[in-house]
C-alpha positions in Angstrom: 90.3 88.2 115.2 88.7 89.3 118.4 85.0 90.9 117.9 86.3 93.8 120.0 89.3 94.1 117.9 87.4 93.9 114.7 84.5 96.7 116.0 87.4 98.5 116.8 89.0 98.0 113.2 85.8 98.6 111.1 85.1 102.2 112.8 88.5 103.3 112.4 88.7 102.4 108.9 85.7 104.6 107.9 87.4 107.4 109.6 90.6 107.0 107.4 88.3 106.3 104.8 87.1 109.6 104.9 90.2 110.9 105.3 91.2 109.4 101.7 87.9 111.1 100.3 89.4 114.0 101.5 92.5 113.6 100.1 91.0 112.7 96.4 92.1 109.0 97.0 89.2 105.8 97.3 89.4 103.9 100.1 87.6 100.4 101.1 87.5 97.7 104.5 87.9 94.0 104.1 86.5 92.1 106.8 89.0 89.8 106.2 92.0 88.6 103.6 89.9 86.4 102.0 87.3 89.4 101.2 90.4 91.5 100.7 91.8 89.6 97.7 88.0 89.6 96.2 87.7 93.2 96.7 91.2 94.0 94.8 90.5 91.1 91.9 87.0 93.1 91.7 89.1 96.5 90.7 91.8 95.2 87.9 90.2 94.3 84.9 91.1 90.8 83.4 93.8 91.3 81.1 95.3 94.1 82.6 99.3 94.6 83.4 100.0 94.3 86.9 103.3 94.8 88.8 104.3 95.7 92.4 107.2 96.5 94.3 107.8 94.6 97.7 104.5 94.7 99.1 104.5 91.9 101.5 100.4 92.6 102.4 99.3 91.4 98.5 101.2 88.1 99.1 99.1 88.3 102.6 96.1 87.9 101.1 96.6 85.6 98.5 96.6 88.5 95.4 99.9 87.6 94.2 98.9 84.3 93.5 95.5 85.0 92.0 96.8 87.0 89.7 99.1 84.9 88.4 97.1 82.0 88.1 94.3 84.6 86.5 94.1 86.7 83.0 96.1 89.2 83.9 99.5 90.5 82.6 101.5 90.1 85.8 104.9 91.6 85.7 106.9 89.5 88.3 110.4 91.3 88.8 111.5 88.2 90.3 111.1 86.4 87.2 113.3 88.7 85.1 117.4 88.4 85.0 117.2 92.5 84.3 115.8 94.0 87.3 116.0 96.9 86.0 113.9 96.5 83.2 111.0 94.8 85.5 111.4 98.0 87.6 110.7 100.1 84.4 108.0 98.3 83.1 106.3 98.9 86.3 106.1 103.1 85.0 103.5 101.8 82.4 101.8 99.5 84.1 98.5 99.8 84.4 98.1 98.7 87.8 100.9 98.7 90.4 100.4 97.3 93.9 102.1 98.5 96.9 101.2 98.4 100.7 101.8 101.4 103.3 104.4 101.1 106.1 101.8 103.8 107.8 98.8 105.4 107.4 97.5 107.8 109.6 93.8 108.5 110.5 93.0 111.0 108.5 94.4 109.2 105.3 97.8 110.4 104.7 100.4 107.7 103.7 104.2 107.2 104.5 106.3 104.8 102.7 110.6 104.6 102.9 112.8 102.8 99.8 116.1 102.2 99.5 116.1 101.6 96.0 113.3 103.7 95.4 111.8 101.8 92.5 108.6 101.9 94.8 108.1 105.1 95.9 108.6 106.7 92.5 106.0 104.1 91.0 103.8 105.5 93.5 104.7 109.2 92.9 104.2 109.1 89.4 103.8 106.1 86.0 100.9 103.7 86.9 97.6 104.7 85.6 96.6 103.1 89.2 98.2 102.5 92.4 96.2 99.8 94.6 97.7 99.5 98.2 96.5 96.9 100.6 97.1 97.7 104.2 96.7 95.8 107.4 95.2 97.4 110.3 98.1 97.1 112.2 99.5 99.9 110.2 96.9 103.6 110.9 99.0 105.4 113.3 97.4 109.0 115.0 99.2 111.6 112.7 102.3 111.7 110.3 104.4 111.9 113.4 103.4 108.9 114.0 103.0 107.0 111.0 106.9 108.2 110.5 108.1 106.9 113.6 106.2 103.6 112.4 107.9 103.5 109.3 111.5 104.1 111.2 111.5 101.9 114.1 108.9 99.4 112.9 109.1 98.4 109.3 112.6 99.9 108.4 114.2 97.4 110.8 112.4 94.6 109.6 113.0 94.9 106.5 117.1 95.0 107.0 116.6 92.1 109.2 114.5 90.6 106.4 117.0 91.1 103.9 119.8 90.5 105.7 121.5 94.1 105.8 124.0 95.5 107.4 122.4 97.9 109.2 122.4 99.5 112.8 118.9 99.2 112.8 119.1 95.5 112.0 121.0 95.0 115.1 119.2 97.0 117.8 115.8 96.8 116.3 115.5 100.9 115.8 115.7 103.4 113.7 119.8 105.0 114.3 119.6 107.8 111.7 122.2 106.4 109.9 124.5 106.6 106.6 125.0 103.0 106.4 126.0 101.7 102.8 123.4 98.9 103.3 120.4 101.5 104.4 117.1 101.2 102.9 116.1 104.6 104.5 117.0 106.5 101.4 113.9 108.2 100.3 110.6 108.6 102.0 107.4 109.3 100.1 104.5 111.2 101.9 101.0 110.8 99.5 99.3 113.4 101.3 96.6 114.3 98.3 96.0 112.7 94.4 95.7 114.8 91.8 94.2 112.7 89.6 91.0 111.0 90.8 90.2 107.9 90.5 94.0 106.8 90.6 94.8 105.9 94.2 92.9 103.4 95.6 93.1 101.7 99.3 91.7 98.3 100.4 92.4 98.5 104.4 92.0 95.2 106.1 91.4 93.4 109.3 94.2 91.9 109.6 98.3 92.4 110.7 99.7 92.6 107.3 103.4 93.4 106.4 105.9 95.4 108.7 
């Protein structure tokens, strides 16, 4: 990445690291998604069980695989003929790993589901909740980080997934009803209550949507 880019990257992250502090959530930079993958490996304990929802950004960096490949307990929905059961697991787990599709600068998250498994995990179940997010993603306010998550990784995803969807089509959010929408809940994490739960690996990189 660009030196200017990556100044850039490393100043901003330790404003919305503060921001996190703030907030009663940890956060950390990666250089890079090599460092990032160390960085997350270095906060679940070997033996651990680990699940996520569709967090692009740990695939990214190379998590996904380390942890299967390691001595963890990786729940893998993918793997399972009952989805729903790997979705409910993922209320016990003891780590779940997600990504962001904003952040703003002063450390409040936004995230949209359709099916919501996601969101809820990240509301409420895991003992921990470890997101990796790409620089690409800190937005200047929740305005921001909303219209980010509507017109930038909403359509995206529907394209990704091969929805029916007006957004799919023109590329922006249409505030609609559609059967297919994935715009069905949207989670703002604006504060833990419990330390020590939420933690943050941002990273110097385009990650995700």
């Amino acid at each position: 990445m660009n030196e200017n880019i990556t100044k850039r990257n490393e100043l901003l992250a330790q404003k919305v690291i503060k921001g996190l502090e703030s907030r009663n959530m940890t956060g950390y930079y990666a250089a890079s998604k090599e460092e990032a993958c160390r960085l997350a490996l270095s906060l679940i304990a070997e033996g651990s069980s680990v699940t996520m929802g569709g967090a692009m950004s740990a695939h990214e960096i190379g998590l996904v695989e380390a942890l299967k490949a390691g001595n963890y307990n990786f729940i893998d929905r993918d793997a399972y003929e009952d989805k729903r059961a790997a979705m409910l697991a993922a209320y016990d787990a003891d780590f779940f790993l997600a990504s962001a599709n904003a952040i703003t600068e002063d450390g409040v998250m936004v995230n949209i589901d359709g099916n919501s498994n996601r969101v809820s995990a990240i509301a409420q179940g895991p003992k921990k909740v470890l997101f990796i997010v790409g620089m690409n993603k800190v937005c200047d306010d929740v305005d921001g980080a909303m219209k980010r998550a509507r017109n930038v990784a909403a359509p995206i995803n529907a394209q990704r997934f091969g929805l029916s969807t007006p957004c799919a089509k023109t590329g922006s959010c249409m505030n609609c009803k559609s059967p297919d929408t994935i715009c069905c809940q949207f989670l703002i994490t604006r504060f833990s209550r419990h330390e020590g739960r939420i933690h943050v690996i941002l990273v110097n990189d385009n990650l995700g949507f």
